[in-house]
C-alpha positions as CSV (number, residue, x, y, z in Angstrom):
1,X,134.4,20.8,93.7
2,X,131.0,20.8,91.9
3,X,129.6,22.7,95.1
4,X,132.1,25.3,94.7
5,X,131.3,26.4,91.6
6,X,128.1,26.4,92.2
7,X,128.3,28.9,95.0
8,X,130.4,30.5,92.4
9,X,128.1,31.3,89.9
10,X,125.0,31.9,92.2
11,X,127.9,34.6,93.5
12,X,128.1,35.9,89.9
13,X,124.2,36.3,89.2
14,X,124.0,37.9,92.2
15,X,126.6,40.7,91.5
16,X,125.3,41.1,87.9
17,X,121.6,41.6,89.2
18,X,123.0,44.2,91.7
19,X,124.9,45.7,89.5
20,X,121.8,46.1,87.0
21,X,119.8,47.5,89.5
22,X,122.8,50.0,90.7
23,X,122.7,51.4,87.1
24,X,119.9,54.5,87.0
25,X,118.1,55.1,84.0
26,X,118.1,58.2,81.4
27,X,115.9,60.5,82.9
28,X,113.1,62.4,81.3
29,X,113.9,65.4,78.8
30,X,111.9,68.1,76.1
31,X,107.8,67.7,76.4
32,X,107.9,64.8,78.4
33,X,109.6,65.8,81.3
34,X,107.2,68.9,81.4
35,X,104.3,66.6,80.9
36,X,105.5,64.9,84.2
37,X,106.3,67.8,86.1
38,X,102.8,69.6,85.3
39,X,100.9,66.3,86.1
40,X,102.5,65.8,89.8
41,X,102.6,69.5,90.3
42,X,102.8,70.2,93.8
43,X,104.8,71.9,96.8
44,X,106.9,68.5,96.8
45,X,110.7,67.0,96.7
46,X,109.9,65.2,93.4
47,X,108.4,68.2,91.1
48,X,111.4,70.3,92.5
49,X,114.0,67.8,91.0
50,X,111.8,67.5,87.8
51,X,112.0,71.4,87.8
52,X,115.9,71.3,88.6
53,X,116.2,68.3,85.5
54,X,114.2,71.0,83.2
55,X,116.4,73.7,83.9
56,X,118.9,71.2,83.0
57,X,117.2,70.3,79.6
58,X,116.5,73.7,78.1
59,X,118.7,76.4,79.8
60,X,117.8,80.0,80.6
61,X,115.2,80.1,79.1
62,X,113.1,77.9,81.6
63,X,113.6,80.3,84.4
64,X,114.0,83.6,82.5
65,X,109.8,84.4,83.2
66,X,107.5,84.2,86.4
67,X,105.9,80.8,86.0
68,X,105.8,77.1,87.5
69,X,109.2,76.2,86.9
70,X,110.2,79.0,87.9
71,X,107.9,79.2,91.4
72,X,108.9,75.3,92.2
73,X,113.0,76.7,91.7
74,X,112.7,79.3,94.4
75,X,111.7,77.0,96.8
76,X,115.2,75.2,96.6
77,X,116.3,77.3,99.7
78,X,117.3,77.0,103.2
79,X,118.2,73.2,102.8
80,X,116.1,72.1,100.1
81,X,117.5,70.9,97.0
82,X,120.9,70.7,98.6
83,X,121.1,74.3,99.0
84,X,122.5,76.2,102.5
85,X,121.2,79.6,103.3
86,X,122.4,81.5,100.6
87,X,121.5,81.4,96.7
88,X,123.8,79.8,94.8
89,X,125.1,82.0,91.8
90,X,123.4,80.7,89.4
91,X,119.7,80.7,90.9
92,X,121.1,84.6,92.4
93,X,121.5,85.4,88.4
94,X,118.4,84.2,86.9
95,X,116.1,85.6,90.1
96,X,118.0,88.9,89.2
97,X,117.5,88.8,85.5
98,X,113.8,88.7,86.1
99,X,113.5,91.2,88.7
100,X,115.6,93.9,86.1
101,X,113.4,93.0,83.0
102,X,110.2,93.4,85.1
103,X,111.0,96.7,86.2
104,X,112.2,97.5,83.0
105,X,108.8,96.3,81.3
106,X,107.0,98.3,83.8
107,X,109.1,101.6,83.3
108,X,110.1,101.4,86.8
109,X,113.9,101.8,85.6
110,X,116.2,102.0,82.3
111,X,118.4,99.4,83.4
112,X,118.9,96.5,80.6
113,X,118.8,93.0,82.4
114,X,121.4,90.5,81.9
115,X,120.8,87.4,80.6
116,X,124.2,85.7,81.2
117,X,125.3,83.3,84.4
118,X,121.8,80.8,85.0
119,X,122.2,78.2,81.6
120,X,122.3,75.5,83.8
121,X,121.8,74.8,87.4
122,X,124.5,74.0,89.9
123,X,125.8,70.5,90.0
124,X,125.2,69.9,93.3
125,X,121.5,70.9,92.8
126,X,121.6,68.5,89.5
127,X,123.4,65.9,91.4
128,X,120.4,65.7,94.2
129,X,117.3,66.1,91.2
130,X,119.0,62.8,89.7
131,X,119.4,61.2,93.2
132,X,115.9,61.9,94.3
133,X,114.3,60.7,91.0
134,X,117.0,58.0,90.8
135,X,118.1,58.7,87.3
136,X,120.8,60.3,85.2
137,X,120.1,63.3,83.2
138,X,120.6,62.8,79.1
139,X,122.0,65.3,76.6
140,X,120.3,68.8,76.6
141,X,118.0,70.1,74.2
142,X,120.7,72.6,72.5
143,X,123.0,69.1,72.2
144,X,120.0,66.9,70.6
145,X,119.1,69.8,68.2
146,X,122.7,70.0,67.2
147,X,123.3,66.5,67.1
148,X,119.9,66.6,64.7
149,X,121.8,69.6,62.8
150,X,124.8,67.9,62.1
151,X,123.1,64.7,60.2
152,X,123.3,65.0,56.2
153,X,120.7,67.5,55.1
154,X,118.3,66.6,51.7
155,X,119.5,68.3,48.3
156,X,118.0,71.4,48.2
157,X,114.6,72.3,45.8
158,X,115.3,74.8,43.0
159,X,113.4,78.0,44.1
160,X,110.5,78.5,41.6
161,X,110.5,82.5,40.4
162,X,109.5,85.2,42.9
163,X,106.6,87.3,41.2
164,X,106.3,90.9,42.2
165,X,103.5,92.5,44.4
166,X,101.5,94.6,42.0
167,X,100.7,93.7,38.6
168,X,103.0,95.7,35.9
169,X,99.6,97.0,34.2
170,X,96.0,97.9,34.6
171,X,94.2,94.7,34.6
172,X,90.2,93.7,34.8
173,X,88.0,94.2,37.6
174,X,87.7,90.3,38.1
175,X,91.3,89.6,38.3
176,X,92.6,92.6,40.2
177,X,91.5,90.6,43.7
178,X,93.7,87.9,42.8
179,X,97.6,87.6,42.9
180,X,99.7,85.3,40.9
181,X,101.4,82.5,43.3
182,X,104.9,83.5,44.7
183,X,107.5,81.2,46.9
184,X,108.3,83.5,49.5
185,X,107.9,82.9,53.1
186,X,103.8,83.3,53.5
187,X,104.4,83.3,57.6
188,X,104.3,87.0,59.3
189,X,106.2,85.8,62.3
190,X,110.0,85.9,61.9
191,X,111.5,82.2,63.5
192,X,112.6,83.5,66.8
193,X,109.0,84.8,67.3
194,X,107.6,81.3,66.4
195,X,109.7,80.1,69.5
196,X,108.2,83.0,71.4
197,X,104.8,82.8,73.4
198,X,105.0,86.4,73.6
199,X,104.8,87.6,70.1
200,X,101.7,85.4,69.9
201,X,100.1,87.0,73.1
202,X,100.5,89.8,72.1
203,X,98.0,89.9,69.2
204,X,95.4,87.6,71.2
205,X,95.2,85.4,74.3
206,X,92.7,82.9,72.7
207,X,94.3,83.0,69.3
208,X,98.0,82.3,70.9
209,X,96.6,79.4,72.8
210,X,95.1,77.8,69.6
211,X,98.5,78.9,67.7
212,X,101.0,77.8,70.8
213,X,99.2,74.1,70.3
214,X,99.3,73.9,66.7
215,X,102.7,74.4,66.7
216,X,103.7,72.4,69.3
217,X,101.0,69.9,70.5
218,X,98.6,69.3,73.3
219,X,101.6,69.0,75.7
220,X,102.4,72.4,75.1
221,X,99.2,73.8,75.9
222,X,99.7,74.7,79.6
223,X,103.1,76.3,79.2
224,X,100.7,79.0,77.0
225,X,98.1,78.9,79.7
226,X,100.5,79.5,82.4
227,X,101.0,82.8,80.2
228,X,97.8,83.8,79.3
229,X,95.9,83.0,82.5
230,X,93.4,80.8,82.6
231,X,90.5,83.6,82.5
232,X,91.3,84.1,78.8
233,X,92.5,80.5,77.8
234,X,89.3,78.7,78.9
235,X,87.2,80.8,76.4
236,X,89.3,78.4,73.8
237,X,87.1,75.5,74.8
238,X,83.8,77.6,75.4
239,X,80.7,76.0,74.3
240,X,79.5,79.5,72.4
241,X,79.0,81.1,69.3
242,X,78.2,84.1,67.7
243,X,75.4,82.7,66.9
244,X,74.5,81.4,70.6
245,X,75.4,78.7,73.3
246,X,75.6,75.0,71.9
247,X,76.0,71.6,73.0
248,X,79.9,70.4,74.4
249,X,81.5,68.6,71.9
250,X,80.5,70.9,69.3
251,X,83.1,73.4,66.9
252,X,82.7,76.6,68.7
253,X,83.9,80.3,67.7
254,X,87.2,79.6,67.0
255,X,86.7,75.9,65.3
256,X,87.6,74.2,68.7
257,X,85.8,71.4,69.9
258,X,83.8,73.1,72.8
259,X,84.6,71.1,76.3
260,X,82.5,71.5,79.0
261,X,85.1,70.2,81.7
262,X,88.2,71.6,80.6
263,X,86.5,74.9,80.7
264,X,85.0,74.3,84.0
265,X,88.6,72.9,85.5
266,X,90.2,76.2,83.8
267,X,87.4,78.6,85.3
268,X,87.8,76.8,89.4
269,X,91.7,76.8,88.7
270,X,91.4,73.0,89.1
271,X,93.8,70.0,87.4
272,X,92.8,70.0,84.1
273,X,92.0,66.9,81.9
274,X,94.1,67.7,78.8
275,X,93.3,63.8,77.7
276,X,90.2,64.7,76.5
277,X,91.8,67.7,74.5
278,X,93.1,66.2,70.9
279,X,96.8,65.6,70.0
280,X,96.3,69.0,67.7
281,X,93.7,71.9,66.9
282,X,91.0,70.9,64.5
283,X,91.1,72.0,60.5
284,X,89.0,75.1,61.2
285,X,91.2,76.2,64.2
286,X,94.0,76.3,61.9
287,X,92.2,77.9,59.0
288,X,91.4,80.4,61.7
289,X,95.2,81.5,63.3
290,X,96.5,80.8,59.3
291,X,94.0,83.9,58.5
292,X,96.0,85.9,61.6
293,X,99.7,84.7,61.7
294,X,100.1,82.8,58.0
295,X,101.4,79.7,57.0
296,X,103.8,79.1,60.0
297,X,102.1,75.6,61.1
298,X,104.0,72.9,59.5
299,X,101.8,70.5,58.0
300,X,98.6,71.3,59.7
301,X,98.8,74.7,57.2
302,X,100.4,74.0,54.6
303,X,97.8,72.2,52.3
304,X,95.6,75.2,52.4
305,X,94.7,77.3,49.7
306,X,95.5,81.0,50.2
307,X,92.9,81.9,47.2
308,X,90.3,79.5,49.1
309,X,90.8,81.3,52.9
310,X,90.3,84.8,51.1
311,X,94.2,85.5,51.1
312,X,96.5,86.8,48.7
313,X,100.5,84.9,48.4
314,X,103.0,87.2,47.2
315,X,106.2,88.9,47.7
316,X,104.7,93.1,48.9
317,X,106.8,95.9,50.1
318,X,106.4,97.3,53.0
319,X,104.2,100.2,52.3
320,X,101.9,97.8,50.3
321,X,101.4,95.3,53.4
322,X,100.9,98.8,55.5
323,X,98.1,100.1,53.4
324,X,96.6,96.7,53.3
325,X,96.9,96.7,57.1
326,X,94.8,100.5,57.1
327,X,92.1,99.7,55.3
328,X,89.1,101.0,56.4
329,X,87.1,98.3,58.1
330,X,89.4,95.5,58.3
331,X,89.7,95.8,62.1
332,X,85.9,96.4,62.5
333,X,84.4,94.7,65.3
334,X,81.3,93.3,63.3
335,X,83.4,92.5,60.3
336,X,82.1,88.7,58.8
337,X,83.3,85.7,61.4
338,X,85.5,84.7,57.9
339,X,87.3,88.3,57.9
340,X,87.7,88.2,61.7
341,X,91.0,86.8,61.8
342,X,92.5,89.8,59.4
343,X,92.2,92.5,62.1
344,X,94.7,90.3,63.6
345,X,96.9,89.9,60.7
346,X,96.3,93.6,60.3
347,X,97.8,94.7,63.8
348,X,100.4,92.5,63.8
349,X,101.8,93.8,60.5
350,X,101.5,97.3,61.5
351,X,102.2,97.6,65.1
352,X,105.7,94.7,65.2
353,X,106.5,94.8,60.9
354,X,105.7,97.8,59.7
355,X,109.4,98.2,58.4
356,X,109.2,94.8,56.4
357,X,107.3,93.3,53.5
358,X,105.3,90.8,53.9
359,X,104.2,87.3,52.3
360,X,100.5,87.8,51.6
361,X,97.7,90.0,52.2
362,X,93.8,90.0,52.5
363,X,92.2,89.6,49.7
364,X,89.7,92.4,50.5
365,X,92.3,94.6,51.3
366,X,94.3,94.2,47.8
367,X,92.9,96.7,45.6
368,X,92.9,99.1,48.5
369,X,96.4,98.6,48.8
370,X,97.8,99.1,45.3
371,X,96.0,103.0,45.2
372,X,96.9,103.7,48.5
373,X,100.8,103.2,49.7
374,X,101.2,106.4,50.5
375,X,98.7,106.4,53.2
376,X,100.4,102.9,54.3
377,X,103.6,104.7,54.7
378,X,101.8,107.6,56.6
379,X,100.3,105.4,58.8
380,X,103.3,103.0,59.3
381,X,105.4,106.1,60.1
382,X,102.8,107.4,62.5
383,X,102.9,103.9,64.3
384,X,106.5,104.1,64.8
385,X,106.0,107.4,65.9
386,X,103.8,106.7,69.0
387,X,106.1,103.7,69.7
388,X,109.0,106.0,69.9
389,X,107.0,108.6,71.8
390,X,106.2,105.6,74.4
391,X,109.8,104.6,74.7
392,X,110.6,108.1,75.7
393,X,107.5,108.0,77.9
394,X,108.8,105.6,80.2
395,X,112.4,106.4,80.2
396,X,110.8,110.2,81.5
397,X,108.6,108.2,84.0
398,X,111.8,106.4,85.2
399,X,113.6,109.7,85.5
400,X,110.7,111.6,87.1
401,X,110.7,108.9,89.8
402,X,114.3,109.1,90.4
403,X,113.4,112.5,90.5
404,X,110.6,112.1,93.3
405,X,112.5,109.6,95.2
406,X,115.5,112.4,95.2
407,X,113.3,114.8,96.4
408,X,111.9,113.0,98.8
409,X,115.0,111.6,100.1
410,X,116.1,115.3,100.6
411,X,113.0,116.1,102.3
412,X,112.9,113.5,104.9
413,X,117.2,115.0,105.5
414,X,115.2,118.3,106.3
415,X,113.0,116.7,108.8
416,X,115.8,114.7,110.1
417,X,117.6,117.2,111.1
418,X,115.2,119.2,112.4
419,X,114.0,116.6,114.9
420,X,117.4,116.6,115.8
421,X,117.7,119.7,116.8
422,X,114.2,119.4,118.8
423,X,115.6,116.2,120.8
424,X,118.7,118.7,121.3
425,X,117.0,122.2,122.5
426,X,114.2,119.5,124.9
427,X,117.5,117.3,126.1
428,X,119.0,120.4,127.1
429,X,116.1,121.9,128.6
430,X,116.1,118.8,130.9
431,X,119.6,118.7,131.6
432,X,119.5,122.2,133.2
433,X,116.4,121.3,135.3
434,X,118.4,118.6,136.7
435,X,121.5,120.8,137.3
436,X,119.3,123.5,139.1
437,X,117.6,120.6,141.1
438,X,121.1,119.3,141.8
439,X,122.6,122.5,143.0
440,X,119.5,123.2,144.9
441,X,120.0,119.8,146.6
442,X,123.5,120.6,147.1
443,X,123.0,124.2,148.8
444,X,120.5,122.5,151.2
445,X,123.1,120.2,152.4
446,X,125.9,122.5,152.5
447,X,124.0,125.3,154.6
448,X,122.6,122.1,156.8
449,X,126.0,121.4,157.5
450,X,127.5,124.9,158.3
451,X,124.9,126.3,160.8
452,X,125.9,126.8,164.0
453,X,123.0,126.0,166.8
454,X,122.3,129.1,169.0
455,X,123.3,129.0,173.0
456,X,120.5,128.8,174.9
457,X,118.7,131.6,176.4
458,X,119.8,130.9,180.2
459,X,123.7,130.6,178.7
460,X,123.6,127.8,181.2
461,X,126.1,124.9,180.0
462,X,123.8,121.8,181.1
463,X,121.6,123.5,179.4
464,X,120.5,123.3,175.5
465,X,117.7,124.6,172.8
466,X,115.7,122.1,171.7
467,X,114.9,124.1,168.6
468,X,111.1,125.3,169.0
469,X,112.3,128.6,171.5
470,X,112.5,126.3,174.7
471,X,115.5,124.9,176.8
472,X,116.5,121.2,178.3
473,X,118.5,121.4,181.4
474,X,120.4,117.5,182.4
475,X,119.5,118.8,186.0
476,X,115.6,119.1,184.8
């Protein structure tokens, strides 16, 4: 009896430990499932499924855009993945949204991609990610950020007053340059452009790069290389200065701890060794892009003083910012290495804003502003102009080529059917060579056939013509 329960519960601990081992673990989700799939990146089983499990994790938006995600995804075909020979829907949706917003960015046609049908991937693709990497995929980001949403929020700070742009009345020289504090929003990026690499590329590569990490760490960093290209993001860790080359390790021209083998791994397109970049950009990094984009950094900006970076906090209209944005020599090339960053702040206001106010200004440009709005609101309205007159630009350009492609559909109908009728006119040509040949052929037989032989000369019956004017006798 004591042997049998023994066996029993050696029986028992067995199926537990089995049972443990059966059970697959969360799998990896947000930064450091990226993290994972950038490390092993590679033509390989194991970085598809990561790329599959990312899809997963933040929806469309990781296969909206040409990139490694988005490379490693279309090689789930033909059997890999768990796929057959045909896309599945939603891999047929999100290759199709891309191809329509490329040739719409490019002017090649009007048509407005749809970004519906590709949130998630299949199941059966999801099911084989998790079975490769022998884990089970957790909540999604949208369900984590709501599940974060839905916890009690703090009570909410009394808003201190909102003071108004320009001063009601003339005031000294010495305190023209400087506004008094206001609450509002000191950021020039709306939040959906703080969530989008784009709105930062499109002021700078470098400074997007610096901005992209301060916002959301080192891990980030490569998903803003992958955009940028490495050409411009290795200047980020360049060991120069405006003032000459210096030694690696050393703040460079944009406050960045120069690296000499990060650069070099970014320059040979090589694995780079983001350990030895920090966790976030150094203080004068951020006092740089704060110059550019504003206060939009979280805690790495927001214990800087406006007055002390040369800026001025308040709540401006529109055609205030604009004139600030205008002022003669803000954008200039050899402008101080402390006013650089405004020619930034400067384009960005006037070229993506110009219809809004904005949270703070230049203090160079502030007394320029107040005398000239009008020329702000000139100069906004010529902006908007251009932009408009682009717009139309490429919608004519896509019209124009639908245009050329008509034309020259029509044109190659023309020669069609005019090497048509040339095969026609040549086949009949031969087709009456051979009929003359054939009746020719046919005569010949026909006459062959119906000549009678001519009696021979002696009229003799034993007798015949051999054909050449003599006779053949039997009696001969």
């Amino acid at each position: 009896m004591g042997r049998f329960r023994k066996l029993a519960a050696c029986a028992a601990i067995a199926a537990g430990s089995l049972a443990l081992s059966a059970t697959a673990e969360t799998c990896l989700s947000g930064d450091a499932l990226y993290a994972a799939f950038e490390k092993d990146y590679s033509s390989s089983n194991d970085t598809r499924a990561r790329a599959i499990l990312y899809w997963q994790d933040t929806g469309a938006s990781a296969v909206d855009h040409l990139g490694k995600i988005y490379t490693s995804l279309s090689e789930c075909r033909k059997g890999l993945c768990a796929t057959g020979d045909d896309d599945y829907p939603e891999m047929a949706a999100y290759k199709q949204y891309y191809t329509d917003s490329f040739k719409l960015e490019k002017g090649y046609s009007d048509k407005q991609p749809v970004y519906a049908g590709f949130d998630a991937p299949p199941p059966v693709m999801l099911k084989w990610a998790e079975n490769r990497l022998s884990c089970t995929a957790g909540p999604t980001l949208a369900e984590r950020e709501a599940a974060a949403a839905a916890k009690p929020a703090p009570a909410p700070v009394p808003a201190p007053q909102i003071m108004t742009a320009a001063p009601p009345a003339p005031q000294p020289a010495a305190q023209q340059s400087i506004a008094p504090p206001a609450p509002v929003s000191a950021c020039s990026l709306s939040p959906e452009e703080l969530e989008d690499r784009h709105a930062f590329v499109r002021i700078d590569e470098k400074y997007a790069v610096i901005a992209w990490w301060a916002l959301h760490g080192r891990d980030a960093i490569p998903e803003m290389v992958e955009q940028v290209g490495e050409t411009e993001a290795r200047e980020v860790w360049t060991n120069w200065t405006v003032k000459g080359k210096i030694k690696s390790g050393q703040p460079n021209r944009y406050g960045v701890k120069s690296d000499a083998k990060v650069y070099k791994a970014l320059k040979k397109y090589k694995k780079v060794p983001w350990e030895r970049v920090d966790m976030y950009p150094s203080r004068d990094a951020v006092i740089m892009i704060t110059k550019a984009f504003g206060d939009c950094f979280g805690e790495r900006s927001a214990d800087l003083d406006f007055e002390d970076l040369g800026l001025v906090r308040g709540e401006f209209a529109a055609d205030f910012c604009n004139a600030a944005a205008v002022m003669p020599g803000i954008d200039h090339w050899n402008a101080p290495d402390e006013h650089k960053p405004f020619r930034y702040w400067a384009e960005n206001q006037l070229k993506h804003h110009n219809t809004e106010g904005c949270g703070f200004v230049p203090e160079i440009a502030y007394n320029w502003a107040q005398e000239n709005e009008v020329t702000g609101a000139e100069a906004a309205k010529e902006v908007r102009r251009a932009a408009q007159e682009e717009i139309w630009r490429r919608k004519a350009d896509a019209v124009a080529k639908r245009g050329w492609e008509k034309d020259y559909q029509a044109a190659k109908a023309r020669q069609q059917v005019y090497i048509d009728q040339e095969r026609a006119q040549q086949a009949a040509k031969e087709q009456a060579r051979k009929d003359a040949a054939d009746a020719a052929y046919n005569q010949m037989i026909t006459d062959s056939q119906n000549r009678v032989p001519p009696p021979p000369k002696s009229n003799r019956r034993d007798c015949y013509d051999q054909g050449d004017g003599t006779e053949l006798c039997f009696t001969d």
